[in-house]
N, C-alpha and C positions, 0 to 999 in steps of 0.2 A: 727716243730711248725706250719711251713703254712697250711700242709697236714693233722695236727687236725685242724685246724679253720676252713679248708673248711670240714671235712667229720661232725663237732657240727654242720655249719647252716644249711647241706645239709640234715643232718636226722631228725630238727626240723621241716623245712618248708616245708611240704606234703598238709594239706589241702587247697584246692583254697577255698578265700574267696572273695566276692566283696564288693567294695566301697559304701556302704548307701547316698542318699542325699535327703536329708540332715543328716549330721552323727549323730548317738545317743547319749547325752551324758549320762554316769550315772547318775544312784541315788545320787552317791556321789562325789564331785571332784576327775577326778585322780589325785594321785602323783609320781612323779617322785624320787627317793632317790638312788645318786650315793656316792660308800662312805662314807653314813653318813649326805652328803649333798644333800639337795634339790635341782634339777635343775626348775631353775626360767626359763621361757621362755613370750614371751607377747600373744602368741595365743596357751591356755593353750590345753593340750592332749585330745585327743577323743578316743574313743573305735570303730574301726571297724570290723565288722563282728567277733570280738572276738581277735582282735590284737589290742595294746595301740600305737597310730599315736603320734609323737612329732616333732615339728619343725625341719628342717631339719640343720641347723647354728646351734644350741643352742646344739643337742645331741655331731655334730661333733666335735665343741669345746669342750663341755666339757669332751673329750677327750684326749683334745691335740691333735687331727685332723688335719693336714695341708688339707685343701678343695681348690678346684676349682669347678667353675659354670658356665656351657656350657650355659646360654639361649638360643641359637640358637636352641639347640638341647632338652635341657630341661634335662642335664643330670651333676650328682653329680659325683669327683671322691676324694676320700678322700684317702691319705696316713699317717698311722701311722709304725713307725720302717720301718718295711720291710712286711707290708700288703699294698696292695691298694685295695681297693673297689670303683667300679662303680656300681654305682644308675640309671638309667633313670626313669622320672616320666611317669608314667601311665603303664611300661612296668611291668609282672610279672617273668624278668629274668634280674636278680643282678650277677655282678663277680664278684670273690676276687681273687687277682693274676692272672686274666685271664681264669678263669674257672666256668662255671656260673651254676646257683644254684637258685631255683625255688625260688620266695615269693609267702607265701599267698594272700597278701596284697600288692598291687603295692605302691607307693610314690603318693601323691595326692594331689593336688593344694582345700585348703579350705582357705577361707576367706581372698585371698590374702596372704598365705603363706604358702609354700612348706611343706608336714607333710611326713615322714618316718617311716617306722614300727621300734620299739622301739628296739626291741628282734633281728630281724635281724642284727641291726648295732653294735648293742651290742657284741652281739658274736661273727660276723664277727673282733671285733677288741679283742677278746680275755676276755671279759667280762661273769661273773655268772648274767644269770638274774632267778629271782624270783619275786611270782604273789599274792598276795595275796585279794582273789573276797569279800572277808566282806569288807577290809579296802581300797578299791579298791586303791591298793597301788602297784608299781612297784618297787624292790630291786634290784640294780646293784652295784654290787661287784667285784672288781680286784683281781685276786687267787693272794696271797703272794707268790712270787718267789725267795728261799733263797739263798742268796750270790748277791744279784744286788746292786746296787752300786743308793745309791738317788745324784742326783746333786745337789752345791749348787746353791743357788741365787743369781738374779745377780741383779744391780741397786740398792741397797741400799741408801735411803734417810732419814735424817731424818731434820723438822724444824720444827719451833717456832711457835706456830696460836695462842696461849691464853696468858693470863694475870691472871692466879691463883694461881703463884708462886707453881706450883706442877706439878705429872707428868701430870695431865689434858692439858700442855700449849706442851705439846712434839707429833708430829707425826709420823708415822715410814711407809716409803713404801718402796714397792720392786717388784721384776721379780720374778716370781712362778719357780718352779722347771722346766726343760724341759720335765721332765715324773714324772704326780703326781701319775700315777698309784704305784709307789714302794715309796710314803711318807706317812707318818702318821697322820704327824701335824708339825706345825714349832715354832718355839720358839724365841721369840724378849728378846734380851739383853741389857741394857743399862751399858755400863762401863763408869767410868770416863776419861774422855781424857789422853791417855798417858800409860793405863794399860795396859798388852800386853794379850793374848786371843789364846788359842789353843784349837782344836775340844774337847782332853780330858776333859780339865778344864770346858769349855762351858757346854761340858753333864753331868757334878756332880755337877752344880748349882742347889739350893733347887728351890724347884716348887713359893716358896713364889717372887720369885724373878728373875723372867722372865713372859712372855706375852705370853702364847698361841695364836696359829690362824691357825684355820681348813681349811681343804681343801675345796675350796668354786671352784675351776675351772679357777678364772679371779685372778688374780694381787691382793693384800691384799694391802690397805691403812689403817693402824692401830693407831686409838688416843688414848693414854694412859690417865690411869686414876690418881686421885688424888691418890691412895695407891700403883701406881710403885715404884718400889725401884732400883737400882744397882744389880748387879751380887755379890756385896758385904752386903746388906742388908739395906743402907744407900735410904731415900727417895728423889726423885727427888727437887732440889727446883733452885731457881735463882742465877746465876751468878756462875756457875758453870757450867765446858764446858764437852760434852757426845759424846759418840760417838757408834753408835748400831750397832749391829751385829746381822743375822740371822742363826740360827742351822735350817735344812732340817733332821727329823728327822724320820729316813727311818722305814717301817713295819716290824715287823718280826724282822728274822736275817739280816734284807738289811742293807747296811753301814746308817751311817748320814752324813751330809756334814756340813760343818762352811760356812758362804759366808768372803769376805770380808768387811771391815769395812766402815760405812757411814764416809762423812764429820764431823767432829765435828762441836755441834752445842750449842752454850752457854744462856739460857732459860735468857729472862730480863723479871722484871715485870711494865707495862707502864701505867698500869691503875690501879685504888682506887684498896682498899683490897677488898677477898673475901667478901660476907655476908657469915651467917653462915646460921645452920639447921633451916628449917621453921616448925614450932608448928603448927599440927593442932587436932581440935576436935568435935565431932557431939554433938552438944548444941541443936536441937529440933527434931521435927516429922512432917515437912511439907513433907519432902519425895524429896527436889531439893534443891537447893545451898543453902539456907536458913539454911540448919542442919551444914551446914561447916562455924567454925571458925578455923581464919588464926591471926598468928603473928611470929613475927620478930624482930630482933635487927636490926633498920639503919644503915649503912656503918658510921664512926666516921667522913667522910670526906667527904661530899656530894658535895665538889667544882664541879665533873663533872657530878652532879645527878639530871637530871629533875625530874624526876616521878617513881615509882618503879607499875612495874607489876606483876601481880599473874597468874600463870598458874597451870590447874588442868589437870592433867595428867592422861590417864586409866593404872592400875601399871605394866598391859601386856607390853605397851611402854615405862615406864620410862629410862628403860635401856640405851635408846639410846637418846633421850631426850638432846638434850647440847643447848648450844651457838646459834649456825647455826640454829636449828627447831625451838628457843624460839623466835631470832630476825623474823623469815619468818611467825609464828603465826599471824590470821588475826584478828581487833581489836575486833569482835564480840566474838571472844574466849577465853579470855582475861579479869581479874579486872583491873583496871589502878585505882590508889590512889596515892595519893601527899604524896612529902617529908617532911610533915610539922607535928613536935612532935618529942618525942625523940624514940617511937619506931609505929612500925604498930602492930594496934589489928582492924578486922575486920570483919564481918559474909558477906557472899557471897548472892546474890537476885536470887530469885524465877526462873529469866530468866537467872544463870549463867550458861557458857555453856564449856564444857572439852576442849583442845584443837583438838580432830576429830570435833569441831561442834556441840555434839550430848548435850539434857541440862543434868545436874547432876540429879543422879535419885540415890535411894538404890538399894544395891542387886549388886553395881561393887566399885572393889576395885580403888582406888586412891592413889596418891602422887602428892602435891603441890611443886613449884619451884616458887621463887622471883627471877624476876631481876627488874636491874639497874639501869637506863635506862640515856645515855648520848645523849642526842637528838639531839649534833653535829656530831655522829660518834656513830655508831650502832656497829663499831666495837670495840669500847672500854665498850659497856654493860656488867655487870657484874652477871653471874648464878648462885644462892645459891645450895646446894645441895638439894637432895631430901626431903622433906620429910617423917615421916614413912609412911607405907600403912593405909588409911582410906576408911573404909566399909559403907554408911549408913546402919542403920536398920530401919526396918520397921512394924509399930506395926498395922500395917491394915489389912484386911482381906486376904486369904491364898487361895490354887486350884483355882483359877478364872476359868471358862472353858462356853464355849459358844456353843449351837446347836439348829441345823433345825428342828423342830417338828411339823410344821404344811403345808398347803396350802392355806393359807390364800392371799401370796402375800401383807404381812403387819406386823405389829409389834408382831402376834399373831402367826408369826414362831419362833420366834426368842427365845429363852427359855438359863437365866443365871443361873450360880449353883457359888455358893463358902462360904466357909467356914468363920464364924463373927471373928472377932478378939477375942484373947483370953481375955482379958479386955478391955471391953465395958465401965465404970465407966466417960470416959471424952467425950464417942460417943453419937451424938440424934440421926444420924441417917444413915442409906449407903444409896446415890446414885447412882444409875447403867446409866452411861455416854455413848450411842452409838456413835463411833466419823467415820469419813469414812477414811477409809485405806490412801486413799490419801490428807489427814490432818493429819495422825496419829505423823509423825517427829515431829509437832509441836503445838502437845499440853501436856500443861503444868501444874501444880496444878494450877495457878495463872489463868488457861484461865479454868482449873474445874470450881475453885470460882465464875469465873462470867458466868458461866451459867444458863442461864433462867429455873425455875422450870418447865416451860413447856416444856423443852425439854431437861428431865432427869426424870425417874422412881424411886421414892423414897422407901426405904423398912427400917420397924422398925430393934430395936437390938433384938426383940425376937428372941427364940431358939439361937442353937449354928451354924446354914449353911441357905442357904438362894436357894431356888429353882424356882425361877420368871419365868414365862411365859409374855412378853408383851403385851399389847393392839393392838388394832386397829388403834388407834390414837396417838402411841408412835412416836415419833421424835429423829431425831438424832441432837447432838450437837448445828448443823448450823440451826435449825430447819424447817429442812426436812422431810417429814415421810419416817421411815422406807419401804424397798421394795426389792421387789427379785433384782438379779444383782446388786445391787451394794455390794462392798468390805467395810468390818470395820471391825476394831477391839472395845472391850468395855474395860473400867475401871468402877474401882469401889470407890468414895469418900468417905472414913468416915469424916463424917460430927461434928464437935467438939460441945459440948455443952456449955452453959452459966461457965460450972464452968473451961473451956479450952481455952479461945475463940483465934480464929486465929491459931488453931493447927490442921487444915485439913490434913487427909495424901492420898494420889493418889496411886490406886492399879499401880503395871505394868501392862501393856497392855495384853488382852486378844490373844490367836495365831487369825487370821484374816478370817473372816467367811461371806461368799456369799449366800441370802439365794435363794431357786432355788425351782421352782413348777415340785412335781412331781406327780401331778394330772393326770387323763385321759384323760382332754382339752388340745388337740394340740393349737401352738399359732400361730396366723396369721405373715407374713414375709412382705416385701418389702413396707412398708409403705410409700407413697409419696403424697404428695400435690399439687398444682399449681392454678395458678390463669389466667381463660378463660376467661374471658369475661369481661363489661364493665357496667353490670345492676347498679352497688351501692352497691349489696346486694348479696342472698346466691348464685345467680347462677351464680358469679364469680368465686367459691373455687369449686376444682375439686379434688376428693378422690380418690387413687387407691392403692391396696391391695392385695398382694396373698393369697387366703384362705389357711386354716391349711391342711396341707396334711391328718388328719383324722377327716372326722366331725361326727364320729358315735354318740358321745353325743354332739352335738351342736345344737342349736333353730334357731338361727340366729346371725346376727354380730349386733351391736352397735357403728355407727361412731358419737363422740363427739366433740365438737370443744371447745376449751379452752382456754381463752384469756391467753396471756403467762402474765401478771403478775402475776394470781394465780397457774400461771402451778407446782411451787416448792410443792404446799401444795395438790398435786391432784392425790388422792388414787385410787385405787380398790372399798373402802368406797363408794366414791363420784361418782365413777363411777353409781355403782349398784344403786343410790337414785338417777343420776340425771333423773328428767321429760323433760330434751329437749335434743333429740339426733335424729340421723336418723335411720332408720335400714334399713339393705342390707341383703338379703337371702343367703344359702346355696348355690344355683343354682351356678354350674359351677364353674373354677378355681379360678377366680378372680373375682374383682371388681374395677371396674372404675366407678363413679358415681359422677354425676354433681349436687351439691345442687338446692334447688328453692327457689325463692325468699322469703319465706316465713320461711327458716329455722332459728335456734335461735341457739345462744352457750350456754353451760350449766348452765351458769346463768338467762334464758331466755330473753337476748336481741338480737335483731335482727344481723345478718353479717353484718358486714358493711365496708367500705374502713378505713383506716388509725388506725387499730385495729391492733396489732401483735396477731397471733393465731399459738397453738396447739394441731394439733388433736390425740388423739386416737380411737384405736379401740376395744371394749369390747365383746370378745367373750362369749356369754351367754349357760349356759348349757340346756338342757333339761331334762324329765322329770325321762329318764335312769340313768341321773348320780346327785349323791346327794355331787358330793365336789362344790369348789366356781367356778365362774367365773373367767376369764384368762380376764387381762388390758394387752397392749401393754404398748411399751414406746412411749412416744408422740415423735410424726413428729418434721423435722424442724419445726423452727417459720416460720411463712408466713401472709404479710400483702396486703391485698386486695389493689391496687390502679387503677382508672380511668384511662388509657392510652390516651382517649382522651374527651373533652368538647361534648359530645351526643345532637343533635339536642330532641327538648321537642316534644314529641309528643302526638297528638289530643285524646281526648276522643272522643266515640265512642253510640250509638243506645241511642240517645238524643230523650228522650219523654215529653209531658207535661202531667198534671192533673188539677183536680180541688180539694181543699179539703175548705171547708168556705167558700168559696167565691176566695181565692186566689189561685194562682196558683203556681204549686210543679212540680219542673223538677226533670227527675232522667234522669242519665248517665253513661254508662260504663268508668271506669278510665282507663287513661292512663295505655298504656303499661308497659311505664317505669315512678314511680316519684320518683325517686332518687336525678331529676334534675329539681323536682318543690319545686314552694314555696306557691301557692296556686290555685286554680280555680276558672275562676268566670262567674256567670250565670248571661244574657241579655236577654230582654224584649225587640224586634225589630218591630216595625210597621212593615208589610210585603211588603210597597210596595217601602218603604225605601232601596236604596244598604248599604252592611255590610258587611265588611272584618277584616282580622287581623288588620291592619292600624287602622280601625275607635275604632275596640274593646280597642285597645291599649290607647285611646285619650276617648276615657268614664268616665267621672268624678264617685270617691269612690262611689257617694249618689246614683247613679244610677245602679248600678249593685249589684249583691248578692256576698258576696266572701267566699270562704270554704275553710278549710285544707285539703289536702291528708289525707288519713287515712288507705288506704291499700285495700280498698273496695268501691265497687262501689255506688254511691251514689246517694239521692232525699234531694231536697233541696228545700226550699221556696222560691219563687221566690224575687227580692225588688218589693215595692210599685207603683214602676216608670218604663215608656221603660228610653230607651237610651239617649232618650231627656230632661228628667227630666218631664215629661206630665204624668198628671195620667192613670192608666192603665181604660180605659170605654167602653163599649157595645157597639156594633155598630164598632166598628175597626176591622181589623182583624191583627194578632200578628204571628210571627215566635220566638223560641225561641233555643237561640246559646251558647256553652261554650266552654270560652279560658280557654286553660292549659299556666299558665306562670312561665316562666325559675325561677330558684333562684339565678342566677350570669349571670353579665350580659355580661359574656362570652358565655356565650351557645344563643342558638340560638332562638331569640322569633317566637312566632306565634301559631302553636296548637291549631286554633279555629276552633272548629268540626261543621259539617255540620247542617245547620239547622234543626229543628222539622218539623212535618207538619205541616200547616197553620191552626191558631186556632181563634176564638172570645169567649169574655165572653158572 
């Protein structure tokens, strides 16, 4: 027997394959199936280079592998019967008994956990493995070997956990066979205490009346259910004493074994009576908990009964569904209703949600469960049985299907198809709902209903299917417009009419659809912002940008600035119409480009500090190509701030004139006025001294004052010099303009040099 184990792995494993990293997983989960049974592992299998990796603990055991683990060395040695196998990790040379034998696939450390080629360990322990590449499934099978002897079981328990007066209240555990390779399945007995039991007898019990339990690998803890009976046909109930036994019931011709018998164990009942079967039934067409009515008879004895709760169950889980998952249930998953009336009748809400979490929807089967609920002791709640299975249906529209049909980079990609209901009679009208993939968990007919008309596509009940293309100006749910990159999925509302009202029903959810340009405008990359400087204004914000790796159809770029409040509503559209943006050329890789003071955001107000902004960048096509323009995604937000209180500085090339009679100054403005609040023009005898000090102490009447304005300026002069004296012939005149601060943090002065010296 050793000298076939080693010449099976020694003529399988010829090709060298290497370790991928990161490993590939398939198309499809693998699985693992020993037995019959699934091997469970937490760092599920990968496919390397054409060999299936699985944990390395998880295969050995479920062997019945005795293992040791060298970390030092990094190396597995596993003994079953009279094989051993050494593993080292990373090495492509494995022994069994001492004789070693090539892998394709060394042992490989992913994800923090040791992985084994599947097929080698297999075989080397005596194992059929089989591959099957559609279902990417792996089959391992133990050859039936006739005449082996199955052992029994050892540790036989059984006791008391419930309160249903049946066999729901019995538990039965035990020690697995020492070699499941030669068992079949095991079979749990319950005798009455005192009845005697031999293997014969044991194996000509009808099937009605014992407890199957498959080979699973690990130790069975098995809870009996309300329809256990006796090895005699009698069902389990209270006060009456049991005593179980396990058959190990071998494959093939292999023997069976009997174990010995548990402790007897006498079932009491401590808590109110069972409730019985919960009623339910689909009473509308909203399409979520609403369409489920629930009822019940009350326990006759509510002394230990606070509240009774409802749980909806998907009917794939019922099965296992008890006591333990109902009291751990979280309260959001969950009806809670009062004990008050003589029975419970109730219809479930819009926001009711199954016990995974997920809300109730049509199209998945159900079964409801009532409990008890003792709110001194969780462990005396009481579990009804199941319910039957409940389907909603759904009388709303049918194929939903969603696709990419344009380049728009807008709602004008986006094109819905699906099928009207077949009776329209209560419908006004379908709405087509875009909701974003990462809202999708939770949205519900009830957050349908209150969606804003402007941010849902309305389509009448004409014909019998429905083929929409969206706008421009489509929006999704949150109302956001549409746009490439981001994830959604859509539904579809039928919309109930006057002779229905309040009977909306919500399609399911469309599969989830990215809409993506695939235009011959490359799109610009590394978009970044920052803020240089200290003006007030545009030549604080600083743009830089890597142009599109092909600009064969590009004009130039378009950099936009956009205060982030309206950033959510800010298209491609908006892009292409707005009139105030900057542009940057083709020329060279990049662009880094410093605004000037003078720039605006795309509402045309000037840059300024304490604004949040986001920029894009709108690459424009040329006259080559006839699809749309490509929008980036907007930059971080970025808000301009003054870093520090900037000294006001002097206007500059101060002239006078004459116009009437009176006299007109003009001057070049200040460098910077960010940090004024106005200018003001003097009228100076000439032979008079005048400085900032004296400008500053000029009473209103005597000087001219002006706003900033962004341009350089002529102004009228006042009536009066400095002195409040009329301005007359024969004087001779200098004329001076202060620039002064607007906070009286900053720094005053700024009074620019005189004119020449003038008379009227």
């Amino acid at each position: 027997m050793k000298k076939l184990w080693i010449s099976m792995v020694a003529g399988l494993l010829i090709l060298p394959m290497l370790f991928q990293a990161p490993a590939q997983a398939a198309a499809k989960p693998i699985r693992v199936i020993i037995d019959g049974v699934t091997l469970t592992t937490d760092q599920p299998p990968v496919m390397v280079k054409g060999r299936t990796m699985v944990p390395l603990r998880a295969i050995f055991e479920a062997f019945n592998a005795d293992i040791k683990w060298n970390q030092k060395t990094q190396t597995v040695t596993a003994y079953k019967d009279d094989t051993t196998v050494v593993l080292k990790i990373g090495s492509k040379i494995a022994t069994i008994n001492n004789k070693a034998v090539s892998l394709d696939v060394p042992g490989q450390n992913l994800k923090g956990r040791t992985m084994v080629p599947t097929r080698f360990v297999s075989e080397a322990l005596g194992r059929e493995v089989g591959w099957n590449k559609e279902a990417q499934l792996v089959t391992i099978t133990t050859p039936v070997q006739a005449g082996g002897n199955a052992a029994p079981v050892s540790g036989v328990a059984a006791q008391d956990i419930g309160d249903y007066g049946d066999g729901r209240d019995l538990q039965v555990s035990f020690n697995r066979a020492a070699d499941e390779s030669l068992v079949d399945h095991y079979r749990v007995l319950i005798v009455k205490t005192g009845t005697a039991l031999d293997l014969s007898s044991a194996l000509a019990v009808g099937s009605y009346n014992y407890s199957v339990v498959l080979v699973t690998g690990a130790n069975p803890v098995v809870k009996l259910n309300a329809a256990t009976r006796t090895l005699d046909g009698d069902l389990i109930k209270n006060n009456q004493g049991y005593t179980a036994y396990v058959v190990t019931v071998g494959k093939g011709n292999n023997t069976s074994a009997l174990s010995g018998g548990a402790a007897p164990v006498t079932l009491t009942n401590k808590a109110v009576p069972a409730l019985g079967t919960v009623q339910v039934k689909d009473t509308s067409d909203y399409g979520d908990g609403r369409d489920i009515s629930v009822s019940f008879s009350k326990l006759a004895d509510e002394t230990k009964v606070s509240s009774y709760r409802i749980f909806v169950v998907k009917a794939s889980n019922s099965s296992v569904f008890d006591l333990g998952r109902a009291n751990a249930v979280a309260s959001a998953n969950y009806t809670q209703t009062n004990k008050t009336g003589n029975n419970i009748s109730l219809n479930l809400l819009s926001g009711s949600r199954d016990t995974d979490g997920a809300l109730i929807k049509t199209g998945v089967g159900y079964r409801v469960f009532a409990l008890a609920v003792d709110s001194s002791n969780a462990a005396n709640n009481v579990l009804s049985q199941a319910s039957a299975v409940l389907t909603l249906s759904n009388v709303g529209i049918s194929s939903l299907s969603v696709t990419d049909v344009n380049d728009y980079n807008d709602g004008r990609d986006l094109k819905v198809s699906f099928n009207h209901a077949s009776d329209e009679t209560y419908i006004s009208q379908y709405r087509i709902m875009v909701v974003p993939t990462s809202y999708y968990s939770s949205f519900s007919l009830n957050d349908a209903n209150n969606v804003q008309s402007a941010n849902y596509t309305a389509v009448n009940t004409s014909g019998s299917a429905t083929e929409q293309i969206l706008n421009s100006s489509s929006r999704d749910v949150r109302g956001a417009l549409i746009k490439n990159g981001t994830s959604y999925k859509v539904y579809v509302l039928s919309a109930g009419n006057g002779n229905n009202p309040g009977s909306n029903v919500l399609s399911a959810a469309s599969s989830a659809i990215t809409l993506l340009n695939t235009s011959g405008l490359s799109a610009i990359s590394g978009l970044n912002v920052s803020d240089v400087s200290d003006y007030g204004d545009g030549r604080d914000l600083k743009v830089s940008f890597t142009h599109a790796g092909d600009e064969s159809y590009i004009s130039h770029y378009r950099i936009l600035v956009v205060p982030t409040n309206y950033y959510s509503s800010f298209s491609l559209s908006d892009a292409n119409n707005a009139a105030n943006y900057i542009t940057a050329s083709t020329s060279g890789n990049s662009t880094s480009q410093v605004l000037d003071a003078s720039s605006r955001d795309v509402r045309g107000a000037v840059i300024k500090p304490g604004t949040s902004y986001r920029v894009y960048v709108l690459t424009v096509r040329n006259g080559s190509y006839q699809g749309a323009n490509l929008l980036s995604d907007g930059s971080a937000a970025i808000t301009l701030s003054a870093k520090e209180k900037l000294p006001v500085t002097s206007v500059t090339n101060v002239t006078y004139g004459m116009d009437n009679g009176g006299i007109v100054v003009k001057f070049a403005k200040s460098s910077r006025e960010s940090n004024l609040s106005e200018y003001r023009v003097f009228v100076v005898p000439s032979k008079q001294s005048f400085g900032s000090a004296e400008a500053l102490g000029v009473q209103g009447s005597y000087y001219r004052a002006v706003a900033p304005n962004g341009s350089n300026q002529s102004v009228a002069a006042a009536g009066r010099d400095i002195n409040g004296n009329s301005i007359v012939k024969g004087t001779k005149y200098k004329v001076y303009v202060l620039a002064v601060a607007n906070s009286s943090g900053i720094q005053n002065g700024g009074l620019s040099d005189s004119s020449e010296e003038f008379e009227l």
